[in-house]
Each structure stands twice: as structure tokens, then as C-alpha cells.
Legacy VTK file of the C-alpha trace (Angstrom):
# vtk DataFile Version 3.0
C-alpha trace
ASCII
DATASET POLYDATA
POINTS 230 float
239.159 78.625 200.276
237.146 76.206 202.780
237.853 72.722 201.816
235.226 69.892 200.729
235.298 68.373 203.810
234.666 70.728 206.149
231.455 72.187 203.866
230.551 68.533 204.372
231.058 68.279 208.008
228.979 71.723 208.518
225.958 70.416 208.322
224.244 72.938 206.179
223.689 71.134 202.222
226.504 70.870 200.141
226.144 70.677 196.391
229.054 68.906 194.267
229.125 69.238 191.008
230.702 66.123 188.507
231.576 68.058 185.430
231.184 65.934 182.342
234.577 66.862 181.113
237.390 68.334 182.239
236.284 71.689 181.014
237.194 75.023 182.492
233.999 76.446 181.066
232.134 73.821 182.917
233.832 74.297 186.085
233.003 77.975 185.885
229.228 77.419 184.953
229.241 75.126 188.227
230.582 77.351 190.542
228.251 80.356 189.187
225.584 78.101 189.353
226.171 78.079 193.447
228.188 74.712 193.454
230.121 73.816 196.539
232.823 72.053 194.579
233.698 70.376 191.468
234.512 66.603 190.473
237.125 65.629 187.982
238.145 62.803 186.416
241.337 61.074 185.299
242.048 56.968 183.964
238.368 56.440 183.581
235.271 55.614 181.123
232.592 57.263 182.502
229.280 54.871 182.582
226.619 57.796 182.668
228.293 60.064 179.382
230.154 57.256 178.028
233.735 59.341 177.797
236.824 58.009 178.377
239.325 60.673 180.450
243.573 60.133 179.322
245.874 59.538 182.457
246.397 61.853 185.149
249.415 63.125 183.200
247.800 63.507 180.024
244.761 65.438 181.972
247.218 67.521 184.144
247.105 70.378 181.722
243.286 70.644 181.661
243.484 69.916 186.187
245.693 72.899 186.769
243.437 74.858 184.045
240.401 74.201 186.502
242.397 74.712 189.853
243.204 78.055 188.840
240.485 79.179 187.068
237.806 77.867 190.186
237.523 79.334 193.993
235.804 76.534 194.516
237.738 72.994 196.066
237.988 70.418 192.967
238.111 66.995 193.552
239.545 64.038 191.909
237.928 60.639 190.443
240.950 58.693 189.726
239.912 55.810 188.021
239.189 52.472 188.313
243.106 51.317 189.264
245.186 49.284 192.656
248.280 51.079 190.643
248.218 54.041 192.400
251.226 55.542 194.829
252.533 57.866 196.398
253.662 60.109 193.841
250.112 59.850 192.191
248.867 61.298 195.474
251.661 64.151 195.785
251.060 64.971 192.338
247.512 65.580 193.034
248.079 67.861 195.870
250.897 69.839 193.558
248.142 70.330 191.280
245.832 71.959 194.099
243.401 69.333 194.133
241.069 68.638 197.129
240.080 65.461 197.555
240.163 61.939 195.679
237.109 60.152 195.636
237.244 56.183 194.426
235.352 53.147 194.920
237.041 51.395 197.935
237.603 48.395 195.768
240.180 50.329 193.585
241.920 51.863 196.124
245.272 50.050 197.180
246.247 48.482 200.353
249.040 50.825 201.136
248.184 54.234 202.226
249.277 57.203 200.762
248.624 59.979 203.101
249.057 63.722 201.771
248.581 66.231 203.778
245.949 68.527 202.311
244.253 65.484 200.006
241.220 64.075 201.640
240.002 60.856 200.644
236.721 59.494 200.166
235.523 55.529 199.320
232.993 55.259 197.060
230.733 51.961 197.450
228.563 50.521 195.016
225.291 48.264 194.353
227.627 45.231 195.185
228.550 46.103 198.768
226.506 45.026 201.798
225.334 47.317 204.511
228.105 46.056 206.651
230.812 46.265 204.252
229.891 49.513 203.780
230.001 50.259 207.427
233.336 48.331 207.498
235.210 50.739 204.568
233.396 53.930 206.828
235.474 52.851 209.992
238.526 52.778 208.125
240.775 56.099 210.030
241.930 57.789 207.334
238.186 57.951 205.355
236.788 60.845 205.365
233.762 60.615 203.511
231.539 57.638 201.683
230.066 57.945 198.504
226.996 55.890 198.092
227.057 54.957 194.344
224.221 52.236 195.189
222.523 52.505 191.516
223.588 49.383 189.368
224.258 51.138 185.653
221.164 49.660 184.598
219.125 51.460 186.463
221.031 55.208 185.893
218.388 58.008 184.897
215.878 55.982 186.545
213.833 58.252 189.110
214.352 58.029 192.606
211.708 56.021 194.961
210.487 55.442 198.450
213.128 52.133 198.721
216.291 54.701 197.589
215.005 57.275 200.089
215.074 54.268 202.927
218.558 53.375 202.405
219.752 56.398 202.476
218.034 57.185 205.897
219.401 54.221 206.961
222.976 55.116 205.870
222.648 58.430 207.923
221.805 56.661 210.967
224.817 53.976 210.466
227.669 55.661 209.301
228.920 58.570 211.292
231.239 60.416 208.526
229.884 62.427 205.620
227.457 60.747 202.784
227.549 61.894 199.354
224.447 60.935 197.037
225.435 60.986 193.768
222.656 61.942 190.745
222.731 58.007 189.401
219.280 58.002 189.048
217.153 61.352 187.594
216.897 63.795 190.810
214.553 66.078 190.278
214.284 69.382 192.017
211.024 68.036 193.474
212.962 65.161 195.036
215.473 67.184 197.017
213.489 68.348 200.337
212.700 64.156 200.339
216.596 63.620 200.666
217.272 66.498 202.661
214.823 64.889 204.996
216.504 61.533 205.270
219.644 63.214 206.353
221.149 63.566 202.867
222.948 66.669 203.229
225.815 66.332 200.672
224.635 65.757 197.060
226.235 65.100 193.795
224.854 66.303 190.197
226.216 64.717 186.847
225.783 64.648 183.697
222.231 62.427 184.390
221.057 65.815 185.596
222.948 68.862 184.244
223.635 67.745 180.959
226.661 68.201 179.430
226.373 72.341 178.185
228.016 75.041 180.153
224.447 76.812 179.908
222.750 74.114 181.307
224.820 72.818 184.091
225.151 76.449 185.246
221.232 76.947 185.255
220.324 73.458 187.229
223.135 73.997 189.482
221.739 77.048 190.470
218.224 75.430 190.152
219.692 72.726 192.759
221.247 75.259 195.204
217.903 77.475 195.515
215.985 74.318 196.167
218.959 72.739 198.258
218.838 75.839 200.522
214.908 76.567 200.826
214.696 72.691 201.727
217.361 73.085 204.639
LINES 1 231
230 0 1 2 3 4 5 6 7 8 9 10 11 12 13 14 15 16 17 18 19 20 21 22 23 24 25 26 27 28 29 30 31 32 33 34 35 36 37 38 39 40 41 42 43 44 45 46 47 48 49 50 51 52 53 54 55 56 57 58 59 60 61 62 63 64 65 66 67 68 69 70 71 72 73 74 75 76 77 78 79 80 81 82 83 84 85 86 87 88 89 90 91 92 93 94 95 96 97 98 99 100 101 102 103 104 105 106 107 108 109 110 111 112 113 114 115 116 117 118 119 120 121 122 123 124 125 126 127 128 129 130 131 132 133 134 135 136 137 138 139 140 141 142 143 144 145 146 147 148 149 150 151 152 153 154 155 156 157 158 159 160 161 162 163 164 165 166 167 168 169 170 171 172 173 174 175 176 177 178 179 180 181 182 183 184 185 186 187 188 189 190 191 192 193 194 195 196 197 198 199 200 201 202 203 204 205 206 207 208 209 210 211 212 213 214 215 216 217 218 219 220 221 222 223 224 225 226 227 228 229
């Protein structure tokens, strides 16, 4: 199984898939929809459905479910937390796990480095462009994820101002960007982002919706168009 980050690092467009809950049906429907990889969450409310995800203990039976059931890497969203450690991160990587992807302001000082568990910052609307560049020089991040959309604004559509930040994100940061579907991406948008430099994109619940059907069918929607635009 190639791992998330070196799909990312490949250059050709990677599609990530945020499943709304941590379904095994849903993890199937993404990966034979053409997804690239899954995202999981534990310790969280999610703002864009509104659900609340139990500890990583308490989700551990439904994690291994998807691990095993998927081909696919599956990545983790561990909450909004500074009480993670070491054991958290071991535990992940016992559970076959991929990556952990938080925002940089809920990740704790001390560094918990697991061989085979990636990590990625996620940065939000509150973060300047040189904070952001600052968490991207940090060694042992891999990847950014530019969750730039105040809640306010999610399932807005995407504009011309979005589509300049981004660009200007490629050309600053030298490590992997993931766009995640905060606003409404529509199919019609993607050869736009593709053309910014966006290679590495994210679909939620904003997009998908929250059936197995229907996050299969605009996953695979999103990897035909994802692929004709490269």
C-alpha cells in the first residue's frame, strides 16, 4: 500500500476523502469511488456535519474496522487537544493508521515521532501568511492543510480571491498542500485549482454528503474530473 505522503509528493492529483463518520461502508464507497485515502476522526465536533466523534479509545473499534476493511492509507483527525503523547501516537500506528492531520495550534510542544505516522498541520482563517510559512518549516511536517474558510463562510462557493491564495501558497511553501472542500467545490471548479498548483484535495461532507451512495458517486465524479484536469 503506497502511503499518503508519497501520493502527495508525486505530483499527479490526489483525492482525500473525509468520511462523515467513522463508517466502514463509507470508507468503502470512497475508495470505489477512486479516493486516494480516507480521513477519520477521533475527540472532535465536527463544524461542517455537526457530529461529535467519542475518544480515540472509544472509536478504536470502528478505526481498526476501516484499516482492515480499506487498501487505501486512512488518516487521522485527532481532535482539537495539547493532551496528546506518545502512546496516543503509538496507538495510532498499532491501529494501521497513516497519518494525523491537526491544526498546528492543537498539536503539543513535545514531539512524538512514530515511525510510519506522518504528520500534517492544519492552519486556519486566523493564521498569517507567515505563520503559515513558519509551521511549514517545522522538520518533522510533512504536509499543510489549508483550512482558510472561517465556519461562516462553509458551503459558500469558491472565488477568484480563494483561487489567489492558494496560488500563492504553492509558490511559498515547498511541502504538500491539501485544500479541503470548506466551501462548495464543484466539479466545474477543479481544473481552476488544479491550475493554481492545488494538486492534493480534500472532499467532506460539504460535498459528498453523508450517504454511502453518494459519497461513492462524487468521489468518483471528483477523480474523473481530477484526472482529465491534470
Amino acid at each position: 500500500m503506497a502511503r499518503l505522503l508519497e501520493k502527495m509528493r508525486s505530483g499527479k492529483p490526489c483525492l482525500i476523502v473525509s468520511i462523515p463518520t467513522n463508517s466502514v461502508e463509507e470508507a468503502l464507497a470512497a475508495q470505489a469511488g477512486g479516493a486516494d485515502a480516507v480521513k477519520v476522526h477521533s475527540n472532535v465536533t465536527h463544524h461542517a456535519t455537526g457530529l461529535t466523534f467519542g475518544t480515540l479509545e472509544q472509536e478504536e473499534p470502528r478505526l481498526r474496522a476501516i484499516v482492515k476493511a480499506v487498501t487505501i492509507p486512512v488518516g487521522l483527525v485527532p481532535g482539537e487537544t495539547l493532551d496528546l503523547t506518545h502512546d496516543f501516537f503509538e496507538r495510532v500506528h498499532d491501529i494501521g493508521m497513516d497519518m494525523v492531520d491537526a491544526f498546528a495550534q492543537f498539536m503539543p510542544a513535545l514531539i512524538y515521532r512514530v515511525e510510519g505516522v506522518d504528520l500534517a498541520a492544519a492552519t486556519d482563517s486566523t493564521y498569517t501568511w507567515d505563520e503559515i510559512q513558519a509551521v511549514a518549516s517545522l522538520p518533522w511536517v510533512e504536509a499543510i492543510e489549508c483550512a482558510k474558510v472561517p465556519t461562516a463562510e462553509y458551503g459558500t462557493y469558491l472565488s477568484w480571491r480563494d483561487l489567489a491564495y492558494y496560488a500563492g501558497l504553492t509558490r511559498l511553501l515547498h511541502k504538500p498542500i491539501i485544500v479541503p472542500t470548506q466551501r462548495k467545490i464543484r466539479l466545474e471548479d477543479v481544473p481552476a485549482l488544479l491550475s493554481v498548483g492545488v494538486k492534493n484535495i480534500m472532499i467532506g461532507a460539504i460535498v459528498t454528503g453523508r450517504k454511502a451512495a453518494d459519497i461513492e458517486r462524487v468521489t468518483r465524479e471528483f477523480r474523473q474530473a481530477m484526472d482529465a484536469s491534470a
